[in-house]
Jmol script that loads the backbone (N, CA, C; Angstrom):
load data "model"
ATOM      1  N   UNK A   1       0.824  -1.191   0.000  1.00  0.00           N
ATOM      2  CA  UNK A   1       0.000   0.000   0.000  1.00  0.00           C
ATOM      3  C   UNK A   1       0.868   1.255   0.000  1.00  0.00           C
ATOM      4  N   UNK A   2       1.901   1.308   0.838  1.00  0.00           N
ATOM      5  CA  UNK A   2       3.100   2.411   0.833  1.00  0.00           C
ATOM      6  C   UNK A   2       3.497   2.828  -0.560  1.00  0.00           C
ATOM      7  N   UNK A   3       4.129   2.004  -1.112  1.00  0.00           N
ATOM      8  CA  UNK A   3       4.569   1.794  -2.490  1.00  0.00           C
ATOM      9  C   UNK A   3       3.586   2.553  -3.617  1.00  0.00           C
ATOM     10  N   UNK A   4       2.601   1.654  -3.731  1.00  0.00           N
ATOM     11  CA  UNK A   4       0.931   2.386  -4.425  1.00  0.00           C
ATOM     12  C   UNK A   4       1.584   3.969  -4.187  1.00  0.00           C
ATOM     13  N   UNK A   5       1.176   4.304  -3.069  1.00  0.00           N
ATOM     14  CA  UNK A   5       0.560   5.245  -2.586  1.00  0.00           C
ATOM     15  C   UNK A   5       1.926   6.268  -3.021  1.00  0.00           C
ATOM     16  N   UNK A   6       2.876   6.113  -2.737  1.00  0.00           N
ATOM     17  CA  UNK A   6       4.326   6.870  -2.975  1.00  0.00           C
ATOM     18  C   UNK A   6       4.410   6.822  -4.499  1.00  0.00           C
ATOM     19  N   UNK A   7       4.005   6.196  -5.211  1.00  0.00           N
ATOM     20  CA  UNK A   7       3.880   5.961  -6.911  1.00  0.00           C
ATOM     21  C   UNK A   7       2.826   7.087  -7.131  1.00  0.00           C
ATOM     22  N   UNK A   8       1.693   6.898  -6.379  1.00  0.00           N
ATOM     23  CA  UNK A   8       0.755   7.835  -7.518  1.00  0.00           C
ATOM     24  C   UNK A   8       0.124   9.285  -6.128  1.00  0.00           C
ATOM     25  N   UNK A   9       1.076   9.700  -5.146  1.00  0.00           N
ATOM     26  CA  UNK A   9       0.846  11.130  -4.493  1.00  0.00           C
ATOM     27  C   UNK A   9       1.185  11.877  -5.312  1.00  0.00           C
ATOM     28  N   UNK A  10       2.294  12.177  -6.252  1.00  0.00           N
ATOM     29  CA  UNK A  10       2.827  13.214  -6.924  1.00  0.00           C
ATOM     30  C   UNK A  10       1.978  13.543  -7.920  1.00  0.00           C
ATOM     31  N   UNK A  11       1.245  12.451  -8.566  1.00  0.00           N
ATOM     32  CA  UNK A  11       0.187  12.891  -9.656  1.00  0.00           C
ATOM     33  C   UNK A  11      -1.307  12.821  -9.243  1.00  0.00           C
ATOM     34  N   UNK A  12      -2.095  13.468  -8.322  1.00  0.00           N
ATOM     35  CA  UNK A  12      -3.293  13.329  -8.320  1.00  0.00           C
ATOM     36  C   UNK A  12      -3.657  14.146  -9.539  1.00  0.00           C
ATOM     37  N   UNK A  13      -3.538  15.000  -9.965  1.00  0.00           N
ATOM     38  CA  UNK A  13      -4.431  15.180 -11.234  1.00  0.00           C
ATOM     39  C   UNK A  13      -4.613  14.056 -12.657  1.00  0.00           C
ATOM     40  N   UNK A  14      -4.133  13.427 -12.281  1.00  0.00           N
ATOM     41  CA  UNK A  14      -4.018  12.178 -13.431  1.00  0.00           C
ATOM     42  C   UNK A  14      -5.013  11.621 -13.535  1.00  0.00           C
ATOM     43  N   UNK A  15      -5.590  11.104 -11.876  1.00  0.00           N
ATOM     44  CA  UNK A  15      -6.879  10.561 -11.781  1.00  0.00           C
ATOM     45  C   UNK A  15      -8.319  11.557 -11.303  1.00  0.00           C
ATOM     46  N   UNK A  16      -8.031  13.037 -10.966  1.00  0.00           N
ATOM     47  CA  UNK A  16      -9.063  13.663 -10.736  1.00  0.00           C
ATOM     48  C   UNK A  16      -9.042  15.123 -11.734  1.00  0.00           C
ATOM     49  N   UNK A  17      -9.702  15.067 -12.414  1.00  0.00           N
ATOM     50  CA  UNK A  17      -9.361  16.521 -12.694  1.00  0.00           C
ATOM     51  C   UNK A  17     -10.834  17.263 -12.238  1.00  0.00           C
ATOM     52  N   UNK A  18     -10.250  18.711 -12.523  1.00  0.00           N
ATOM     53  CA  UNK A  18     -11.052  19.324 -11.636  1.00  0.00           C
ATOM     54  C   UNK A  18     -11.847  20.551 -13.442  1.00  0.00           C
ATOM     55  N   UNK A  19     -13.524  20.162 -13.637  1.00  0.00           N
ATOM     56  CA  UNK A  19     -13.867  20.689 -14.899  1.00  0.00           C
ATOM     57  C   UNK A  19     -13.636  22.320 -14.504  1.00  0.00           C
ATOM     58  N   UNK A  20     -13.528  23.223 -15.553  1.00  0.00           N
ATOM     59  CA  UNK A  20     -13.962  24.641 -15.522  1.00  0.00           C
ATOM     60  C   UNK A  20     -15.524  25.131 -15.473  1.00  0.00           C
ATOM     61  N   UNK A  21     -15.795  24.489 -16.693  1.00  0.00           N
ATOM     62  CA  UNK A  21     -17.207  24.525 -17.793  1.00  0.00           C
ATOM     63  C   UNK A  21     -17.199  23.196 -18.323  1.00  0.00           C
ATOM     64  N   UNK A  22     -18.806  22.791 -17.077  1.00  0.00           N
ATOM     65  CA  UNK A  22     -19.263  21.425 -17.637  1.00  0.00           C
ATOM     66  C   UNK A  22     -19.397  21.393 -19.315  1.00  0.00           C
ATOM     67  N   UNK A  23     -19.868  22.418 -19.449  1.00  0.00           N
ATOM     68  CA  UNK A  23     -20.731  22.183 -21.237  1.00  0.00           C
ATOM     69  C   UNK A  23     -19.869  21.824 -22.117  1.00  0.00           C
ATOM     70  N   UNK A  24     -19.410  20.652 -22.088  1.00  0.00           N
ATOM     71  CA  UNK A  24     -18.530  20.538 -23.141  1.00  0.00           C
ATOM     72  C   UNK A  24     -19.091  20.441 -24.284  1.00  0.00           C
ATOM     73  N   UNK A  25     -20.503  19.723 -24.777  1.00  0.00           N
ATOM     74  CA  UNK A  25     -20.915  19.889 -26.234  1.00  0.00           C
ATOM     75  C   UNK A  25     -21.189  21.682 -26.752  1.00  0.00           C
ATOM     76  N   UNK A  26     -21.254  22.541 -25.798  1.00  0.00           N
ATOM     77  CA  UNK A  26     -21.131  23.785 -26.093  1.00  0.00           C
ATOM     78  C   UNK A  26     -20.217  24.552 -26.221  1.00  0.00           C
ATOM     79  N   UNK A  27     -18.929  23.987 -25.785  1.00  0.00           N
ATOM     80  CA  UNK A  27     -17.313  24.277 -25.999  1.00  0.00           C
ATOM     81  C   UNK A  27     -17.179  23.920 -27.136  1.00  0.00           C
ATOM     82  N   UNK A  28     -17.548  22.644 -27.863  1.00  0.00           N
ATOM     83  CA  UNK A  28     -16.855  22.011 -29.467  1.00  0.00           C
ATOM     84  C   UNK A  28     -17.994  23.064 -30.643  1.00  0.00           C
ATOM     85  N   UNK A  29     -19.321  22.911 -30.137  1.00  0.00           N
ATOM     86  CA  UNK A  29     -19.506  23.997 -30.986  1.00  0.00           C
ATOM     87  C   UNK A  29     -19.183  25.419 -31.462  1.00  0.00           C
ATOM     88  N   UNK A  30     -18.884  25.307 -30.204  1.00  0.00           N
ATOM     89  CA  UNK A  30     -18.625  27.108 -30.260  1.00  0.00           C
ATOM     90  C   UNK A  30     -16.881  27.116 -30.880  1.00  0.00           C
ATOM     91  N   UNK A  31     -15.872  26.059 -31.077  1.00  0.00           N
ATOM     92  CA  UNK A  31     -14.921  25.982 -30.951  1.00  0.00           C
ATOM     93  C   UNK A  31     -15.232  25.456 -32.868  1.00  0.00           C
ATOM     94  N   UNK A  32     -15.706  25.201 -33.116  1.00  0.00           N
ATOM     95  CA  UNK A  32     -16.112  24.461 -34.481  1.00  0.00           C
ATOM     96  C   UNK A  32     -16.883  25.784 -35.330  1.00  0.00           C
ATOM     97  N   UNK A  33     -17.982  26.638 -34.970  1.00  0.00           N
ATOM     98  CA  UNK A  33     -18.023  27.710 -35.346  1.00  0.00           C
ATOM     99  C   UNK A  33     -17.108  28.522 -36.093  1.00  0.00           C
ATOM    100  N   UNK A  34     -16.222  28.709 -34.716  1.00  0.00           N
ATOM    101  CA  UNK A  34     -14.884  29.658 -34.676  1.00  0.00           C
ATOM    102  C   UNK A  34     -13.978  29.151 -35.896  1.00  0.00           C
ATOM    103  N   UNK A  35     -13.721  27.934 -36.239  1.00  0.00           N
ATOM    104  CA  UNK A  35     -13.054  27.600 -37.140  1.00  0.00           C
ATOM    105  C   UNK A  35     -13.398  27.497 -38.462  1.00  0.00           C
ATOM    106  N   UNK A  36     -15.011  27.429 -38.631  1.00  0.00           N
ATOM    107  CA  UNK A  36     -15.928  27.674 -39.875  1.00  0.00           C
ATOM    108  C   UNK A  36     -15.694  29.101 -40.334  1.00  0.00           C
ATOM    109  N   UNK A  37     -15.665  30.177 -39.457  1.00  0.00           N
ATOM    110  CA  UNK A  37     -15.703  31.700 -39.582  1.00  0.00           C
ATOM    111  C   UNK A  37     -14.291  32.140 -39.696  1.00  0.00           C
ATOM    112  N   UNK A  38     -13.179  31.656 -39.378  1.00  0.00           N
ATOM    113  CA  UNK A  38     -12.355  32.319 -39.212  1.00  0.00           C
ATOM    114  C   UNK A  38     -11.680  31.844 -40.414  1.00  0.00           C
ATOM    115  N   UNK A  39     -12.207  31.277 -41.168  1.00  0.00           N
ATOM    116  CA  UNK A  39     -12.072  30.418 -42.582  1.00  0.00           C
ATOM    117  C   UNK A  39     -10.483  29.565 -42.456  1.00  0.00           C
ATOM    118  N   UNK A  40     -10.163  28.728 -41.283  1.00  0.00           N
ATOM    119  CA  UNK A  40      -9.516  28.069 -41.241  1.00  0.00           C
ATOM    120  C   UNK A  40      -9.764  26.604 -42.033  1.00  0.00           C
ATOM    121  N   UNK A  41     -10.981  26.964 -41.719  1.00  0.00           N
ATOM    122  CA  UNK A  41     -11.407  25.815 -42.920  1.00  0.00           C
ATOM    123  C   UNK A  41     -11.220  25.440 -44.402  1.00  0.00           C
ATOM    124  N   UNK A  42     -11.209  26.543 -45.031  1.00  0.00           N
ATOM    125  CA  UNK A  42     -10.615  26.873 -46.358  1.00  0.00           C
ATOM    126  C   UNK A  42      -8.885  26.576 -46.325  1.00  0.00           C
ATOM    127  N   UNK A  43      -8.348  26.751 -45.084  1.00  0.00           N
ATOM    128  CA  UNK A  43      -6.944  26.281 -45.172  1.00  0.00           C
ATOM    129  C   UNK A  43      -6.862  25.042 -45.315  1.00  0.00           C
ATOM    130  N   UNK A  44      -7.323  24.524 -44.228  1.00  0.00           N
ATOM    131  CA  UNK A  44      -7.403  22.760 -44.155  1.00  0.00           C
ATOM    132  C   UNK A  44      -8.049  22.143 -45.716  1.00  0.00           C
ATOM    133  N   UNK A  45      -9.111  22.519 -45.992  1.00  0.00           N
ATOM    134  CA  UNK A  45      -9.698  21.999 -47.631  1.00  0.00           C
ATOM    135  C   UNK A  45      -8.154  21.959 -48.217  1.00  0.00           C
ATOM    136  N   UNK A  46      -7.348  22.534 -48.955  1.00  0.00           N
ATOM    137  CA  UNK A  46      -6.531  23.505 -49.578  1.00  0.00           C
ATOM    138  C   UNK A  46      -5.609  22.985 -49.405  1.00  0.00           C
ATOM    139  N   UNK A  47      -5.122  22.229 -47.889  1.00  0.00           N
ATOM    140  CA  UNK A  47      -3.887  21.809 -47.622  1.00  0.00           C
ATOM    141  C   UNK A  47      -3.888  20.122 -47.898  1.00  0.00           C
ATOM    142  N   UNK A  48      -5.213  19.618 -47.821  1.00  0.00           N
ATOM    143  CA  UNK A  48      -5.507  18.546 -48.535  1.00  0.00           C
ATOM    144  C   UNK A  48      -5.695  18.392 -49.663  1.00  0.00           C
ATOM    145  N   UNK A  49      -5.679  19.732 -50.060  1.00  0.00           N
ATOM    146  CA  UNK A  49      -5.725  19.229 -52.348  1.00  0.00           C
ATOM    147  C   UNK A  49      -4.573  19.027 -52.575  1.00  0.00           C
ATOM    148  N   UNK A  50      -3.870  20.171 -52.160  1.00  0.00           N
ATOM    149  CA  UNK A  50      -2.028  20.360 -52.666  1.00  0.00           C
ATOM    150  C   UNK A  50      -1.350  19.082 -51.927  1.00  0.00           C
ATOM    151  N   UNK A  51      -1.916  18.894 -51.063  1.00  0.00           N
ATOM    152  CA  UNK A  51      -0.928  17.544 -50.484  1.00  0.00           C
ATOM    153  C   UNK A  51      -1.746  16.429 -51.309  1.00  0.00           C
ATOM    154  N   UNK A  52      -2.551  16.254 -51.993  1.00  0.00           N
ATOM    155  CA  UNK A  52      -3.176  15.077 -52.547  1.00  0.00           C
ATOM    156  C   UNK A  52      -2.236  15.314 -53.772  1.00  0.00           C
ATOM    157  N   UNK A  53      -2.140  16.250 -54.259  1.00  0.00           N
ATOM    158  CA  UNK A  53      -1.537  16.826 -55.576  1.00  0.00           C
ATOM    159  C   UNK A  53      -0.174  15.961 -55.669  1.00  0.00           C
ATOM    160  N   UNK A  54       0.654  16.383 -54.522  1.00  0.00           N
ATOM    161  CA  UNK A  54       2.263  16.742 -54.066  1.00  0.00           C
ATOM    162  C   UNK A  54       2.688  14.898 -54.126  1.00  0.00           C
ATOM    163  N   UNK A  55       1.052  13.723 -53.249  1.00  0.00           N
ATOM    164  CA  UNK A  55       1.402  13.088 -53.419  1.00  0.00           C
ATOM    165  C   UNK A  55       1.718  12.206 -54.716  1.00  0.00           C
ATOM    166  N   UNK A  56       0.418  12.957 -55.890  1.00  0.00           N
ATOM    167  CA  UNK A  56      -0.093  11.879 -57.163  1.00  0.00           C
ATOM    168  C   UNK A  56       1.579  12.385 -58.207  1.00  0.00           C
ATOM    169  N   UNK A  57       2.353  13.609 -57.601  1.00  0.00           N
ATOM    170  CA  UNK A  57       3.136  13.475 -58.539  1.00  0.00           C
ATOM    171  C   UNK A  57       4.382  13.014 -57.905  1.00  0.00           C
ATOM    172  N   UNK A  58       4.522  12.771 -57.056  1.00  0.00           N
ATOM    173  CA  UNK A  58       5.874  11.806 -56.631  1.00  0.00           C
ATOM    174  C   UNK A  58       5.909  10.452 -55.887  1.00  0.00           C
ATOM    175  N   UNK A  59       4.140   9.917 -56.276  1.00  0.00           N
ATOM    176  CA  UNK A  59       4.338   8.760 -56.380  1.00  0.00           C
ATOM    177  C   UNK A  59       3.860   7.451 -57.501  1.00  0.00           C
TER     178      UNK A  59
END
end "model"
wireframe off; spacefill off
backbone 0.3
color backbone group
């Protein structure tokens, strides 16, 4: 039990964390929004053509 216990005192947050803001399905939306609007999205599309591209000609 010593042992246990001397292994996992230094990390209690490992097994407890402590939430800010329960709402997490209202965090990913609002976080998914943000990335629709801020047209990061158009990056990501874009970075998957040219890398689809980059791959069909060097392989």
């Amino acid at each position: 039990m010593d042992l246990i216990h001397g292994l996992f005192a230094h990390f209690p947050s490992i097994f407890a964390q402590r939430v800010e803001d329960p709402q997490v399905l209202d965090q990913i939306k609002e976080n998914f929004d943000y990335f629709i609007q801020s047209g990061q999205v158009w990056a990501l599309g874009i970075g998957f053509f040219l890398g689809y591209l980059f791959r069909s000609f060097t392989g």
